[in-house]
MMTF fields as JSON, N, C-alpha, C and O atoms, coordinates in Angstrom:
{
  "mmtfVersion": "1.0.0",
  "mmtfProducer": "UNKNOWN",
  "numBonds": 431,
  "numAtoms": 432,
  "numGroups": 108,
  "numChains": 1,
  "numModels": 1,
  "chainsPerModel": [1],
  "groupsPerChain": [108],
  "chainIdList": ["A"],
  "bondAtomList": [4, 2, 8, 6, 12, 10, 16, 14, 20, 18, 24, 22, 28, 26, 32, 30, 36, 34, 40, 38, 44, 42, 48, 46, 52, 50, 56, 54, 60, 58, 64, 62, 68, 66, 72, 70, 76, 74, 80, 78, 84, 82, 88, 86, 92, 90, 96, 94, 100, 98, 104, 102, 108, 106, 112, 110, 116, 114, 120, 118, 124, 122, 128, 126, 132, 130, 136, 134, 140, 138, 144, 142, 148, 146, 152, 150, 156, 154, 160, 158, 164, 162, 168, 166, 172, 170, 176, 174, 180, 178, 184, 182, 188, 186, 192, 190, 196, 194, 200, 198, 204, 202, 208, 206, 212, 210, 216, 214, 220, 218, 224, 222, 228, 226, 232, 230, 236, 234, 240, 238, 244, 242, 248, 246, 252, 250, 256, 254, 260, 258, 264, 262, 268, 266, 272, 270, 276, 274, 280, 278, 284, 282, 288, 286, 292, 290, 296, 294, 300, 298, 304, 302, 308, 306, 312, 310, 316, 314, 320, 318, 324, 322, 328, 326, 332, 330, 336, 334, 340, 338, 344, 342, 348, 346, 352, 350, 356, 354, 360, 358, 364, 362, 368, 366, 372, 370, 376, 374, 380, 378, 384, 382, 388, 386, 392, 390, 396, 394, 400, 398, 404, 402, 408, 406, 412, 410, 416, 414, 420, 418, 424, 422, 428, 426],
  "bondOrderList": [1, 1, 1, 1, 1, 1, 1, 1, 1, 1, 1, 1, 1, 1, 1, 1, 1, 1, 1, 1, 1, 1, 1, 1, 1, 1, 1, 1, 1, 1, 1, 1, 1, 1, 1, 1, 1, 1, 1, 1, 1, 1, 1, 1, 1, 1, 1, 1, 1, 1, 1, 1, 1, 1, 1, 1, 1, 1, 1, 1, 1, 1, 1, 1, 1, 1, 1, 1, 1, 1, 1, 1, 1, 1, 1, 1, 1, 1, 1, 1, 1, 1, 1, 1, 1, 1, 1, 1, 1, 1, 1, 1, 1, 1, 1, 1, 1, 1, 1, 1, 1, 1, 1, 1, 1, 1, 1],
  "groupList": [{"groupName": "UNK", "atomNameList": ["N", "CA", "C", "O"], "elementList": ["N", "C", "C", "O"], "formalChargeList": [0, 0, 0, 0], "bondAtomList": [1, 0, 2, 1, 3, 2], "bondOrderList": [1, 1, 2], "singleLetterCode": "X", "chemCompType": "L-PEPTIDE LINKING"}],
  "groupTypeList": [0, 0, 0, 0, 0, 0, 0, 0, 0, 0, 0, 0, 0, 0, 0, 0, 0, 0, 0, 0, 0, 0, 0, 0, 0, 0, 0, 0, 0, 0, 0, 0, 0, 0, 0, 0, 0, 0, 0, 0, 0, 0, 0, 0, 0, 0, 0, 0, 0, 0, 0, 0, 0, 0, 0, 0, 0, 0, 0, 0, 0, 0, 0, 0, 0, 0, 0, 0, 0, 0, 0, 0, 0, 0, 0, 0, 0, 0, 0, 0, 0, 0, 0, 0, 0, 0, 0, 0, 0, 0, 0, 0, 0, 0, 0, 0, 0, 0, 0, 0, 0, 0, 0, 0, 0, 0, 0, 0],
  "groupIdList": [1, 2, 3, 4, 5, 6, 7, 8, 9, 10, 11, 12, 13, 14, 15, 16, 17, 18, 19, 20, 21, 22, 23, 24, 25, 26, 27, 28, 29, 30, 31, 32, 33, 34, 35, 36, 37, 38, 39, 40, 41, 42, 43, 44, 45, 46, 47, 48, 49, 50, 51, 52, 53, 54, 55, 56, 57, 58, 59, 60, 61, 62, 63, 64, 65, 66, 67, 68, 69, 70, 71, 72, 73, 74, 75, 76, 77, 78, 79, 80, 81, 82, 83, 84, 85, 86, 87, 88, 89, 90, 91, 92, 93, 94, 95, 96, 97, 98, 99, 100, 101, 102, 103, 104, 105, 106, 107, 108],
  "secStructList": [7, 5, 7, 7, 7, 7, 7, 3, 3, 3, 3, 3, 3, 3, 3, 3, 3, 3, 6, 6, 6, 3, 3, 3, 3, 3, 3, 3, 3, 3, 3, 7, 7, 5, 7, 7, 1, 7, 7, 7, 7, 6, 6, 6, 6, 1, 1, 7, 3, 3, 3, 3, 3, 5, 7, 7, 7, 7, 7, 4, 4, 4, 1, 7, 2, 2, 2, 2, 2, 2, 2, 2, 6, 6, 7, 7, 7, 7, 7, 1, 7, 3, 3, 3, 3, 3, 7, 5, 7, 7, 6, 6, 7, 1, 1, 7, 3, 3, 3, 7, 6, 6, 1, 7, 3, 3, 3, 7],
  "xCoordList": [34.697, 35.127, 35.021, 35.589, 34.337, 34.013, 34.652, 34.571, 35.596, 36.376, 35.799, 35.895, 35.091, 34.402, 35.651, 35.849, 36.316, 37.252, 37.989, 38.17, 38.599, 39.677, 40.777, 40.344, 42.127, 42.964, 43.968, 44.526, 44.102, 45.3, 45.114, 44.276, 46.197, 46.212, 45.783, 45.43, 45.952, 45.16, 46.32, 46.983, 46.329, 47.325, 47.653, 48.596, 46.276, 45.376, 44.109, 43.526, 44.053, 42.478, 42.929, 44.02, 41.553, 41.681, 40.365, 39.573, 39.877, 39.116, 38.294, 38.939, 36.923, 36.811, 35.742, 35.078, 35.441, 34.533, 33.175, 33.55, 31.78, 31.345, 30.129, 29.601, 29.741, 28.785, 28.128, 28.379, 27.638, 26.846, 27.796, 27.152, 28.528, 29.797, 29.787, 30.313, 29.214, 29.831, 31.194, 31.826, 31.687, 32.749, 32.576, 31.819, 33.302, 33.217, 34.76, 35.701, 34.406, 35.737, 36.091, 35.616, 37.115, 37.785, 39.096, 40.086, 38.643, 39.742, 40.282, 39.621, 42.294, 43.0, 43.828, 44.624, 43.371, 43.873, 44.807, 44.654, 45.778, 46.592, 45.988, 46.064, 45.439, 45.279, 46.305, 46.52, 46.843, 47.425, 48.72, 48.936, 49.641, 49.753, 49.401, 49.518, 49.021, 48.092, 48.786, 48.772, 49.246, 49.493, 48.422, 47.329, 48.792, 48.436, 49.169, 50.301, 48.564, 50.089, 49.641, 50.385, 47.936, 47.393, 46.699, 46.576, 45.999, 44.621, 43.698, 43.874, 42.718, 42.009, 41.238, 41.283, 40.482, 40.285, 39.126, 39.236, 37.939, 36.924, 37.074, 36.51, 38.144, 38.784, 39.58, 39.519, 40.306, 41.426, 40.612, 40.649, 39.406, 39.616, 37.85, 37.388, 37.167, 35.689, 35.364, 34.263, 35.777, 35.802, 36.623, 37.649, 35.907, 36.635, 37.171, 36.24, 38.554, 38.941, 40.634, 41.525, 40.586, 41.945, 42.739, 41.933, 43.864, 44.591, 45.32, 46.07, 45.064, 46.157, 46.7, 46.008, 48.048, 48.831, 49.169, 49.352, 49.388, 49.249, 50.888, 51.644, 51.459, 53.048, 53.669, 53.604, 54.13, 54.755, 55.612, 55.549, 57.157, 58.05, 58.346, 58.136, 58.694, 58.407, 59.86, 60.308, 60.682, 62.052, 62.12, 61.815, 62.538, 62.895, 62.46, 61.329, 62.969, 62.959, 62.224, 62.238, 60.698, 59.812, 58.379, 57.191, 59.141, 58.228, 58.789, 59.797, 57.858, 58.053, 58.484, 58.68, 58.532, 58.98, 58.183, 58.56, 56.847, 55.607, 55.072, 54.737, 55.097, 54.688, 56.035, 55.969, 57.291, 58.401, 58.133, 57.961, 57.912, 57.777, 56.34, 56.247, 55.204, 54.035, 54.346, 53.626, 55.562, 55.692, 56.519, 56.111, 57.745, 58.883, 58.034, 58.633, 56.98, 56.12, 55.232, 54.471, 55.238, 54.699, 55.394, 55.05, 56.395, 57.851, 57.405, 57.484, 56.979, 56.795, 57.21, 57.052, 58.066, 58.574, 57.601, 56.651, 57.738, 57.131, 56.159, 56.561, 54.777, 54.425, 53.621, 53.925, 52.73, 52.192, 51.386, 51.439, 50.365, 48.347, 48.464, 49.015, 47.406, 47.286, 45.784, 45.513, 44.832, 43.337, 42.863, 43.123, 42.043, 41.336, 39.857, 38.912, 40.0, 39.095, 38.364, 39.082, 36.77, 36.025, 36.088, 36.359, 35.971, 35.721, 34.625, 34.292, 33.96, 32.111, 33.138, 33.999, 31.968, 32.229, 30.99, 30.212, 30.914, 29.85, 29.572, 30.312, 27.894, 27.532, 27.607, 26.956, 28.291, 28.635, 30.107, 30.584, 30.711, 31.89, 32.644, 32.617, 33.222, 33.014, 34.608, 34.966, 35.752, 36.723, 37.353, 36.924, 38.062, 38.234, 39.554, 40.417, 39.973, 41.446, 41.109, 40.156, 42.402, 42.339, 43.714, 44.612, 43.91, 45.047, 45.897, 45.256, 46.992, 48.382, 49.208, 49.328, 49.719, 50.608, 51.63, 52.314, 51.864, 52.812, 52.412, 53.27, 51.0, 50.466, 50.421, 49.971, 51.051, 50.25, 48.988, 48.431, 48.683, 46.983, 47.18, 47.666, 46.883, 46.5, 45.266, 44.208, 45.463, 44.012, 43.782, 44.663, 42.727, 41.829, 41.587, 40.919],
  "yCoordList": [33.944, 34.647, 36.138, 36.685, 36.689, 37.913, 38.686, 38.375, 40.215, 41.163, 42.247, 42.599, 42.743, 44.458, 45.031, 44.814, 45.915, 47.21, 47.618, 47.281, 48.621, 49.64, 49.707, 49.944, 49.483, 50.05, 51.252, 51.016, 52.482, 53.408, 54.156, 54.132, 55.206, 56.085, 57.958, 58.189, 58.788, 60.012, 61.185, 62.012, 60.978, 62.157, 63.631, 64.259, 63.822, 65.343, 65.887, 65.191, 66.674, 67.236, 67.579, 67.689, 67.685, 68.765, 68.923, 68.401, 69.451, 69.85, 69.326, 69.402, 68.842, 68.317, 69.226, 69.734, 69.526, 70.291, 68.79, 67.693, 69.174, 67.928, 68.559, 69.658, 67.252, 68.248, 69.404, 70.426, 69.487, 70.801, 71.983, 72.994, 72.002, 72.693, 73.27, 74.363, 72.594, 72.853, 72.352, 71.849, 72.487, 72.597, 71.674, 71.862, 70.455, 69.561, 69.317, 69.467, 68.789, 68.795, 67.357, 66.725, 66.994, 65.138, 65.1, 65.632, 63.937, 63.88, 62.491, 61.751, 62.49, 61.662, 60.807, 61.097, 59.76, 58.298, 57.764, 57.972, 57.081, 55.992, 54.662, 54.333, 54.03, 52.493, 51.339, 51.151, 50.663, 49.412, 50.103, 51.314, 48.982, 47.54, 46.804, 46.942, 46.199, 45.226, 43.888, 43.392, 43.396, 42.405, 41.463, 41.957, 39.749, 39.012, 38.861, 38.384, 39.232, 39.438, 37.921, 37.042, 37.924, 36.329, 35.838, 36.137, 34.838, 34.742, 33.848, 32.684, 34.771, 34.295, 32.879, 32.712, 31.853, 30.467, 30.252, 30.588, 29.597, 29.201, 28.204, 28.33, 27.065, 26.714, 26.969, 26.344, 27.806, 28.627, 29.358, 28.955, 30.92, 31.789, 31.855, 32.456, 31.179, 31.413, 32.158, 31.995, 32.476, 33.169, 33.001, 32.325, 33.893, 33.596, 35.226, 36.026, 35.773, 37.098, 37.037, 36.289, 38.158, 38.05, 39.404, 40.317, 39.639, 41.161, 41.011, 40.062, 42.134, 42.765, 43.748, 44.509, 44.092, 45.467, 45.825, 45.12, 47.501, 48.755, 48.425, 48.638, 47.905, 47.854, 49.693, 50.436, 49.938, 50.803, 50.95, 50.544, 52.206, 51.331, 51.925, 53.115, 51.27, 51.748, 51.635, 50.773, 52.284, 52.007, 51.091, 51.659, 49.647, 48.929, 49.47, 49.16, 49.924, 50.842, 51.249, 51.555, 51.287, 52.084, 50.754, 50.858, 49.775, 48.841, 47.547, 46.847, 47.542, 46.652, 45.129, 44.63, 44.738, 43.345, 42.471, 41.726, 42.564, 41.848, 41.472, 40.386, 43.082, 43.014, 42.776, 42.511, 42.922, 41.881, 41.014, 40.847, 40.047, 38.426, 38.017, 36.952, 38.962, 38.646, 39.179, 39.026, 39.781, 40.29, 39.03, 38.078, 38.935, 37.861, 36.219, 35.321, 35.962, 34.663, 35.288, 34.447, 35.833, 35.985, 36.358, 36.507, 36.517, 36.962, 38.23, 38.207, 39.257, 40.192, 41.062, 40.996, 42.618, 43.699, 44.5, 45.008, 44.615, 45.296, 46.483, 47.095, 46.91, 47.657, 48.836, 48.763, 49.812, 51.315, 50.536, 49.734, 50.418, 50.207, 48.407, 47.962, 47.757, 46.68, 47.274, 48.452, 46.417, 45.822, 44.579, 44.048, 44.116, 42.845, 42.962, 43.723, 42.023, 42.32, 41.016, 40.125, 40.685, 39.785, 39.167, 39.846, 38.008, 37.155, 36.35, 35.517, 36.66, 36.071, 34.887, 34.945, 33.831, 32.684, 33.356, 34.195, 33.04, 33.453, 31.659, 30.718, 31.906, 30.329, 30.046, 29.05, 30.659, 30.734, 30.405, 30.497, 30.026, 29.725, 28.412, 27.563, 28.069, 26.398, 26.356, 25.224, 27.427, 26.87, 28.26, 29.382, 28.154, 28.979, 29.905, 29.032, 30.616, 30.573, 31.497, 32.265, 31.177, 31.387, 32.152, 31.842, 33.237, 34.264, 33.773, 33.689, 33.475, 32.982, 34.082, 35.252, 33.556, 34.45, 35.129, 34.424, 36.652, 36.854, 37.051, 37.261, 37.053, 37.957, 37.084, 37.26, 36.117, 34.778, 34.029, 33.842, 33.608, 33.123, 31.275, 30.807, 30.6, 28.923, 28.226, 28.253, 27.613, 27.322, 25.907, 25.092, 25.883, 24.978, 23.693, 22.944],
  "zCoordList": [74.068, 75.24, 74.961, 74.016, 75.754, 75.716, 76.861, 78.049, 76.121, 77.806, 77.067, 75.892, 78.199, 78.159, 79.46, 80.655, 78.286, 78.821, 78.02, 76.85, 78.842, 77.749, 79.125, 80.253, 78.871, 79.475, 78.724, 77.653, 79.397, 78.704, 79.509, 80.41, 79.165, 80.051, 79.277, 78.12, 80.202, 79.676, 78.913, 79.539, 77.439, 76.681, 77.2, 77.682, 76.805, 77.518, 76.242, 75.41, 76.381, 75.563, 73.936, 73.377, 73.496, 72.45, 72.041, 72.825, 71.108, 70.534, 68.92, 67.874, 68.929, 67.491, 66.992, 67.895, 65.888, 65.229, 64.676, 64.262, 64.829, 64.535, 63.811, 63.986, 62.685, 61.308, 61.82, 61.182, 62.437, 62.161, 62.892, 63.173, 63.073, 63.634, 64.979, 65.185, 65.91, 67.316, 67.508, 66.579, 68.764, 69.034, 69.929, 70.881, 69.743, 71.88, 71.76, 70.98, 73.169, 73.772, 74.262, 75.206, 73.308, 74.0, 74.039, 73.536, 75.143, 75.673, 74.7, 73.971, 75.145, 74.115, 75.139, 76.032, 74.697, 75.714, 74.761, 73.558, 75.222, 74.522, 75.129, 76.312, 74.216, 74.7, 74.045, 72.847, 75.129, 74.88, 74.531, 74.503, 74.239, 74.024, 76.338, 77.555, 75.331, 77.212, 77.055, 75.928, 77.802, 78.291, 79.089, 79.365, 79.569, 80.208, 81.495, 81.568, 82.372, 83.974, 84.585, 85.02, 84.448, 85.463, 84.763, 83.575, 85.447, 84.563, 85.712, 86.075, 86.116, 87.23, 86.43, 85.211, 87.485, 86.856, 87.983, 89.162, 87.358, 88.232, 89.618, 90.704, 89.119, 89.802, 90.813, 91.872, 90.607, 91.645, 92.475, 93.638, 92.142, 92.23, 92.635, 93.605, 91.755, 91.948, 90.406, 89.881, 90.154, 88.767, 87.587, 87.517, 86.374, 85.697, 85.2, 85.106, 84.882, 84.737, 84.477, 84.878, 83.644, 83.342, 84.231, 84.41, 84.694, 85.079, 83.927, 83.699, 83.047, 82.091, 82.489, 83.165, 82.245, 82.519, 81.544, 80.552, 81.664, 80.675, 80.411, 81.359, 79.133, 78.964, 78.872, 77.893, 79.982, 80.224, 81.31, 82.471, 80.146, 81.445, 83.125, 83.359, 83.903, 85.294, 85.313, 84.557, 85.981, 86.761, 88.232, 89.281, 88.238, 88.786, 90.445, 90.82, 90.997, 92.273, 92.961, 94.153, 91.302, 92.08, 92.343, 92.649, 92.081, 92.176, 93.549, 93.452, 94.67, 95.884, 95.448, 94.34, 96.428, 96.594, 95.94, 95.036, 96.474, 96.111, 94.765, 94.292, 94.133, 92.761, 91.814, 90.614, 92.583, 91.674, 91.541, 90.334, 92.156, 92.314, 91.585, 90.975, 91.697, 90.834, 89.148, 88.161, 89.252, 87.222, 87.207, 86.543, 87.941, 87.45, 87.431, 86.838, 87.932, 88.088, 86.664, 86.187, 86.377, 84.616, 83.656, 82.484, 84.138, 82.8, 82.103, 80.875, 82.638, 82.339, 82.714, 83.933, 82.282, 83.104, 83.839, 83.244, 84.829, 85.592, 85.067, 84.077, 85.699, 84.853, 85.811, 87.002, 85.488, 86.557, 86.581, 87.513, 85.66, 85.965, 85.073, 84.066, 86.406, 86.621, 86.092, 86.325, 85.377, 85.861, 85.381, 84.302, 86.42, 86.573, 85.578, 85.781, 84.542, 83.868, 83.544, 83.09, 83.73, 83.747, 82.91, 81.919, 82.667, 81.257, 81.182, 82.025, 79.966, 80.102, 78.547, 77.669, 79.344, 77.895, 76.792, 77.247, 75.741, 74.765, 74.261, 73.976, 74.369, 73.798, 72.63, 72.317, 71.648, 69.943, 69.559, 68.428, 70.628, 70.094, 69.643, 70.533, 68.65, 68.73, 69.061, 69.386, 69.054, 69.348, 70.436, 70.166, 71.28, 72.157, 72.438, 72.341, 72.606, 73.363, 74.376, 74.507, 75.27, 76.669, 76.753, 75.97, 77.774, 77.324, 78.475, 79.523, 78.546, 79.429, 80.215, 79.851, 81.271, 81.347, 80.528, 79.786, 80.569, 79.331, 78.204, 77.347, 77.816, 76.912, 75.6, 74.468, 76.216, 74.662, 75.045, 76.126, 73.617, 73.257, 73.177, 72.147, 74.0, 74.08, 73.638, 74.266, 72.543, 72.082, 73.118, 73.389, 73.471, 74.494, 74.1, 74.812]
}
């Protein structure tokens, strides 16, 4: 099982010096810790894809009705940035796991 992405969010800039000594300019992300919120299913959905959310904390209040009931149906605290991220099978694999709600791993 193969997931192409990065979730995090943006630190802010700085500066790296690189061999031959220019100067560029990058930027500084925090990635992860990521969670499992769903897990889309060919069956269900037409596809196959997981939504992980960025574990960070939100205050209760600022999160609707809707997306209560979609964190509390995954036992997860509520979180800012959701993304839906594809899942390709790879033909090399002889044993699999599949990611659950809640951010644990189920072997198949």
């Amino acid at each position: 099982m193969a997931v192409n992405g990065i979730i995090g969010i943006k630190l802010g800039m700085t500066q790296v010096f690189v061999d031959d000594g220019t100067l560029v300019g990058c930027t500084v992300l925090q990635a992860g810790p990521c969670v499992v919120v769903q897990r889309r299913t060919k069956q269900n959905d037409g596809y196959e894809a997981a939504q992980l959310g960025l574990v960070e904390f939100v205050k209760p209040r600022r999160v609707n009705k809707a997306m209560t009931g979609h964190f509390k149906k995954a036992s997860v605290a509520p979180m800012k940035v959701l993304q839906e991220v594809r899942i390709e099978e790879s033909k090399d694999e002889t044993k699999s796991r599949r990611p659950r709600a809640g951010g644990e791993l189920q072997d198949r």
